[in-house]
C-alpha positions in Angstrom: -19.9 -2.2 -10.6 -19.0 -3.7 -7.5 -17.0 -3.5 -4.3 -14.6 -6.4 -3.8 -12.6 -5.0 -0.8 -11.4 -2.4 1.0 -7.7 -1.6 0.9 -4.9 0.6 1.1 -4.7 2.5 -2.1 -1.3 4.7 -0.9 1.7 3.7 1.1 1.7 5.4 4.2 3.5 8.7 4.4 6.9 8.8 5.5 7.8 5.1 3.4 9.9 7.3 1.1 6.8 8.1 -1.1 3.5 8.2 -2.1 3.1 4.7 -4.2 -0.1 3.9 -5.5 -1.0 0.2 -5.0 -3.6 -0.1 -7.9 -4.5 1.7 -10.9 -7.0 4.8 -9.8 -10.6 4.3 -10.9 -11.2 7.5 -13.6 -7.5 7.0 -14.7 -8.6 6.3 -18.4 -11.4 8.9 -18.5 -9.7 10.6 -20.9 -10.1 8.1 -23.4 -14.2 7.7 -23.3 -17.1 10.2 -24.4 -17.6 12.9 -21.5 -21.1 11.3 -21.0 -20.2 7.6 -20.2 -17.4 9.2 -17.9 -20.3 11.0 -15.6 -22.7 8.2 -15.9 -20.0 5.9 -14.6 -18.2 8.6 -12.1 -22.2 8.4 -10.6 -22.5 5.1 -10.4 -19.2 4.5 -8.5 -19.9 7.5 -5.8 -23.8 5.6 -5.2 -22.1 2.0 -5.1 -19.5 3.9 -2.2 -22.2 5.9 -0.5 -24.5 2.5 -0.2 -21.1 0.3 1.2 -20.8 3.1 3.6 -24.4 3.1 5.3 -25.1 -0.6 5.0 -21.7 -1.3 6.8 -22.0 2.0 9.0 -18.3 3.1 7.9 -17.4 6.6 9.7 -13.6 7.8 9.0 -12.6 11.1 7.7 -10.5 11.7 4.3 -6.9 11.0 6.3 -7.9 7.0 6.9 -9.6 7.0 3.1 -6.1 7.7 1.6 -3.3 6.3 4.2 -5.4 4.2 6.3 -4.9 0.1 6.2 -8.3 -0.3 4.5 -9.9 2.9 3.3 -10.4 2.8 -0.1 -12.8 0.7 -1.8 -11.3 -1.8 -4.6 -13.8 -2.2 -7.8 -14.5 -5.5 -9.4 -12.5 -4.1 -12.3 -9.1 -4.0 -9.9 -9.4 0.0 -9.5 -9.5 1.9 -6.3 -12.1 4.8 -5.6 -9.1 7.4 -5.1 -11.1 10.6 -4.1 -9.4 14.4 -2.5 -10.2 14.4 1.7 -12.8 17.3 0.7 -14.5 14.9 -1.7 -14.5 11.9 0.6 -15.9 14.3 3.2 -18.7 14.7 0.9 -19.5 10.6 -0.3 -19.6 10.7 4.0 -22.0 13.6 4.3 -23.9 12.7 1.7 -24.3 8.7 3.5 -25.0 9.7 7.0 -27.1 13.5 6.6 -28.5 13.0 3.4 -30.8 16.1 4.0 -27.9 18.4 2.5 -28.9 21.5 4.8 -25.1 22.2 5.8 -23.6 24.0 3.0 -20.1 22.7 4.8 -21.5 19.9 6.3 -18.5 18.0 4.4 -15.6 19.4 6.4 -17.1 17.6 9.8 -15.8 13.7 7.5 -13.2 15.5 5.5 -11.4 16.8 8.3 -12.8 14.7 11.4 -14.2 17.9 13.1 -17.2 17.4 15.2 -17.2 13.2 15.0 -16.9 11.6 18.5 -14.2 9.1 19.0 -17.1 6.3 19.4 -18.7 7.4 16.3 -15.6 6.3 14.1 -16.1 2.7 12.3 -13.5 1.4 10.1 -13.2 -1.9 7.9 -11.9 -4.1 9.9 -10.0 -6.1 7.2 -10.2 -6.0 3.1 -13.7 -7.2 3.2 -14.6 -4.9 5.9 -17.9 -6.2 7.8 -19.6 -8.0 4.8 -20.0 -11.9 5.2 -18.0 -14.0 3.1 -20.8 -14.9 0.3 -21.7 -10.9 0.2 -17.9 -10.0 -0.9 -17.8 -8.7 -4.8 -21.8 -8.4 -4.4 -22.0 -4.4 -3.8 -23.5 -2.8 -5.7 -25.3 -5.6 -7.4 -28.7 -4.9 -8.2 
């Protein structure tokens, strides 16, 4: 599983809906055995949580799901779609990986607490990789 871009997985509120771009990774859960499903929801979260620290991405849950390039695209042409509380969590669990804060999520879900010159978005669908790293995330 790897990371071939970052994208915008909704259309922007207030463009007369809330489109999804590309199919939503987990859509077709329902079809597999619940163990494959949790192997593979783990291996997706790790594969996000790594992009996140090698590239030093810090953005709350708003950007992840409006922003121009939020969401990670998988080599399998799905987007990691996640809630702001969950996204809050991938960050929390990237950057204070100690876990002491029982709500230590709500500082990247909601923004609270992160200095303006702390943010770091992808700049563009690849974000900050070099050109011969792009659709190598996550490779072992």
């Amino acid at each position: 599983m790897k990371i071939v871009k970052w994208t915008q997985g909704l259309d922007s509120p207030g463009t007369g809906g809330e489109k999804q771009r590309y199919p939503a990774f987990g859509d077709d859960f329902h079809e597999k055995p619940q163990e494959e499903c949790r192997r593979l929801w783990d291996e997706a979260e790790q594969v996000v949580v790594e992009s996140i620290r090698r590239n030093g991405f810090k953005f709350g849950g708003g950007y992840h799901q409006y922003g121009e390039f939020g969401m990670p695209l998988f080599d399998d042409g799905k987007v990691f779609f996640v809630s702001l509380r969950h996204w809050g969590h991938l960050m929390y669990r990237a950057w204070e990986p100690d876990g002491k804060n029982p709500r230590g999520y709500c500082k990247y879900a909601f923004g609270w607490d992160i200095p303006e010159e702390e943010y770091k978005y992808p700049q563009s669908e690849t974000g900050f990789l070099q050109p011969d790293e792009v659709g190598n995330e996550g490779a072992a």
